[in-house]
C-alpha positions as CSV (number, residue, x, y, z in Angstrom):
1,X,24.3,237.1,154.8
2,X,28.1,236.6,154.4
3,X,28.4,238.6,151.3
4,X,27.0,241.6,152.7
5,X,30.1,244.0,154.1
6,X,27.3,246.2,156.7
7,X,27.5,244.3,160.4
8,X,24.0,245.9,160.8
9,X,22.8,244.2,157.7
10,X,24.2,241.0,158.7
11,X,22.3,241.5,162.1
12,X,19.0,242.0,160.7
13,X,19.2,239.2,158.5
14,X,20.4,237.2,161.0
15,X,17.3,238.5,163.2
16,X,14.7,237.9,160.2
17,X,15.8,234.4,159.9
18,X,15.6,234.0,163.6
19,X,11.8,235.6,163.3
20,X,10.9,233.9,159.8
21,X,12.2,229.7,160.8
22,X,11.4,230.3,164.8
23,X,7.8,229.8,164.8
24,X,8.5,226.7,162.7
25,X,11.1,225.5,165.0
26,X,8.8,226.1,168.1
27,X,6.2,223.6,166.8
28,X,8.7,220.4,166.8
29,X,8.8,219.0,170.6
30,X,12.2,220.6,171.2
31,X,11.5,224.0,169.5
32,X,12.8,225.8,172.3
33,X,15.7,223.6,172.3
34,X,16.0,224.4,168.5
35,X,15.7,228.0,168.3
36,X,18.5,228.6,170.8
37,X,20.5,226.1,168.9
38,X,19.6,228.0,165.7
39,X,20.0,231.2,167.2
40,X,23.9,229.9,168.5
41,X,24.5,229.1,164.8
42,X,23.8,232.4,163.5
43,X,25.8,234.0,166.3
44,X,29.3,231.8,165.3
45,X,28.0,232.7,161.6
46,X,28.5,236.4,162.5
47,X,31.7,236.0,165.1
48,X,33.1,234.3,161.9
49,X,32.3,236.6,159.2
50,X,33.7,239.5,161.9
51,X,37.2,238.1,162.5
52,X,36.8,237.1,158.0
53,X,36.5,241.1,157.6
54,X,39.4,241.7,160.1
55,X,41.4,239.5,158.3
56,X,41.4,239.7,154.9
57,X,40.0,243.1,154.4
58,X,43.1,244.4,156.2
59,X,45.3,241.9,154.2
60,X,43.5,243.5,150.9
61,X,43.9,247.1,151.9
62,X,47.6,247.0,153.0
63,X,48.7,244.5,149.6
64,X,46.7,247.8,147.5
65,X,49.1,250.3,149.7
């Protein structure tokens, strides 16, 4: 999901893993509690691979200039 430099693909994978692991999550006796913690994860997983792009991209593109 990291590898992939399209925010919108990162969003809809995040979002398929959300709707593929939250039905399995919701069957434990704190899958609410779960798939809000899951769905936290992947949020920091995305903030992170945002301010990643910001970055380094911009570190790569000015060192090529």
């Amino acid at each position: 999901m990291l590898c992939v430099l399209s925010m919108q693909a990162q969003v809809c994978a995040a979002g398929a893993l959300l709707n593929i692991l939250g039905p399995e999550l919701e069957r434990s006796k704190l899958g609410v509690v779960q798939r809000q913690g899951f769905g936290k994860v992947m949020s920091s997983i995305l903030t992170l691979s945002i301010v990643h792009e910001a970055l380094f991209e911009n570190m790569l593109s000015a060192e090529v200039a």
